[in-house]
ChimeraX commands (.cxc) that place a marker at each C-alpha (Angstrom):
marker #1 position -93.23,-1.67,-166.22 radius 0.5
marker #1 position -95.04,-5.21,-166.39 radius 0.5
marker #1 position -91.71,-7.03,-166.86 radius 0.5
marker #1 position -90.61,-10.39,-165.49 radius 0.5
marker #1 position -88.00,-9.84,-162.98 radius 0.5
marker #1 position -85.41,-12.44,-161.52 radius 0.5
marker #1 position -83.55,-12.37,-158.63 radius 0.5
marker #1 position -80.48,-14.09,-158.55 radius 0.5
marker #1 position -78.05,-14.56,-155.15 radius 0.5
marker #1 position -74.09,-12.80,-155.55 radius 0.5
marker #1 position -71.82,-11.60,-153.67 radius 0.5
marker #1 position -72.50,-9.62,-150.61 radius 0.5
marker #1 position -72.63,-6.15,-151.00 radius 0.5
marker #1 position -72.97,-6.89,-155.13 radius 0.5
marker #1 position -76.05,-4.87,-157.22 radius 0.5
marker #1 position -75.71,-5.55,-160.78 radius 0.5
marker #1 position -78.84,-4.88,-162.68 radius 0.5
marker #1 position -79.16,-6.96,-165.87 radius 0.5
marker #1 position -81.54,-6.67,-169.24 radius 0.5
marker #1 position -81.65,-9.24,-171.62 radius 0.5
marker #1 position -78.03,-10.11,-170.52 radius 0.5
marker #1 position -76.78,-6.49,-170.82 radius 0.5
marker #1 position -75.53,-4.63,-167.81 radius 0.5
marker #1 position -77.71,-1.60,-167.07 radius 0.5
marker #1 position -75.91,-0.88,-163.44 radius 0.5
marker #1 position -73.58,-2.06,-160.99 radius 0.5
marker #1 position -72.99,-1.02,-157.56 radius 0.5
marker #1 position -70.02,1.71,-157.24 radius 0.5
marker #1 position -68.03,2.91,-153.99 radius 0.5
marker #1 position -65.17,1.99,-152.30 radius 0.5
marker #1 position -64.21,-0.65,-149.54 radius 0.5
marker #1 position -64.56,2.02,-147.34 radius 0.5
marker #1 position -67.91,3.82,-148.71 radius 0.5
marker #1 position -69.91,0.40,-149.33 radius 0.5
marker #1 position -70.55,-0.32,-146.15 radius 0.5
marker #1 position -72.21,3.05,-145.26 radius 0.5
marker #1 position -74.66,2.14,-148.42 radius 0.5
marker #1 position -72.80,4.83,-150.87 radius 0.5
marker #1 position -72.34,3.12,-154.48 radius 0.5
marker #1 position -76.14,2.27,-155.36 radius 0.5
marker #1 position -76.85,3.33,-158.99 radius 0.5
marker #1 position -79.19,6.57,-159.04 radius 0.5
marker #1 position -83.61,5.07,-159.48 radius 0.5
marker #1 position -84.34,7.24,-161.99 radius 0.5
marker #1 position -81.71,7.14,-163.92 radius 0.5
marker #1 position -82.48,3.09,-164.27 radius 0.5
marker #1 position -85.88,3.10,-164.43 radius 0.5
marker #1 position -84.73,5.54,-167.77 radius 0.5
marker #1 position -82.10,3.14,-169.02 radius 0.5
marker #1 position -84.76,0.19,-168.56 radius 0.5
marker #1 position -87.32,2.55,-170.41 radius 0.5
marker #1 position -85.02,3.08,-173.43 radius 0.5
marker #1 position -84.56,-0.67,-173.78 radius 0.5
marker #1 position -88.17,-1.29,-173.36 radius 0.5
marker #1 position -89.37,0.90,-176.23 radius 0.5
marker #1 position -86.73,1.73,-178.49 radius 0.5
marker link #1:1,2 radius 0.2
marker link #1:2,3 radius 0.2
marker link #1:3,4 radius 0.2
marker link #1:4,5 radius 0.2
marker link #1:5,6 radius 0.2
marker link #1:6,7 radius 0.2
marker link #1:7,8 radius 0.2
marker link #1:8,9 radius 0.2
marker link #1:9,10 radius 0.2
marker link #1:10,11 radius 0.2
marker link #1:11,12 radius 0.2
marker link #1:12,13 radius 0.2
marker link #1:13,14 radius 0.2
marker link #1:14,15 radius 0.2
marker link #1:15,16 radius 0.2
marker link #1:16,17 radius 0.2
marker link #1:17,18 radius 0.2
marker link #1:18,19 radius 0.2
marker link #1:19,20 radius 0.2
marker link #1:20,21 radius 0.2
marker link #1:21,22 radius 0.2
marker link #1:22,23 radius 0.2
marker link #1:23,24 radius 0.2
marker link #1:24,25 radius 0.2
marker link #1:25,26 radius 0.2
marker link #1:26,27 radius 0.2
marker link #1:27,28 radius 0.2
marker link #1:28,29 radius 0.2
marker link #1:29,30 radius 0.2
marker link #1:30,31 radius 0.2
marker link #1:31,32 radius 0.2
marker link #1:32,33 radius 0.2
marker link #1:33,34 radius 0.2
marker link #1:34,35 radius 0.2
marker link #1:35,36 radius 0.2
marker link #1:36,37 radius 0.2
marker link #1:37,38 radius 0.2
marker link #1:38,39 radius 0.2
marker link #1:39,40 radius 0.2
marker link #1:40,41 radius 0.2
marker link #1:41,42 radius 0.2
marker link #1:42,43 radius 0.2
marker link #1:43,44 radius 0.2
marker link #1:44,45 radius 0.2
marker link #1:45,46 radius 0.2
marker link #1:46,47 radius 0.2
marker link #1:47,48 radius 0.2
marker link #1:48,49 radius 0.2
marker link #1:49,50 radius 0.2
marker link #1:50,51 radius 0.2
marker link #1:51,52 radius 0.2
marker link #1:52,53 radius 0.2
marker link #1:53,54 radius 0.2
marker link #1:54,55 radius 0.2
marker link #1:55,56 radius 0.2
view
């Protein structure tokens, strides 16, 4: 997508995906489900979202 892309530290366990200081995604699940990787926002559906904010 030829964007700049930075990587900031957070909690552990946290995935919030940011674009021009809008939230695109954030990690769902549980307590219990996180730690079995369940929660993570779907890749195309993002790469989408990202698209539509790219080129209105």
């Amino acid at each position: 997508m030829g964007q700049d892309v930075t990587l900031e530290p957070g909690r552990r366990g946290q995935f919030d995906l940011t674009a021009d200081g809008e939230l695109i995604s954030t990690r769902g699940g549980n307590w219990l489900t996180r730690p079995f990787g369940a929660g993570y926002p779907d890749e195309e559906e993002l790469i989408a979202r990202l698209r539509e904010l790219l080129d209105p």
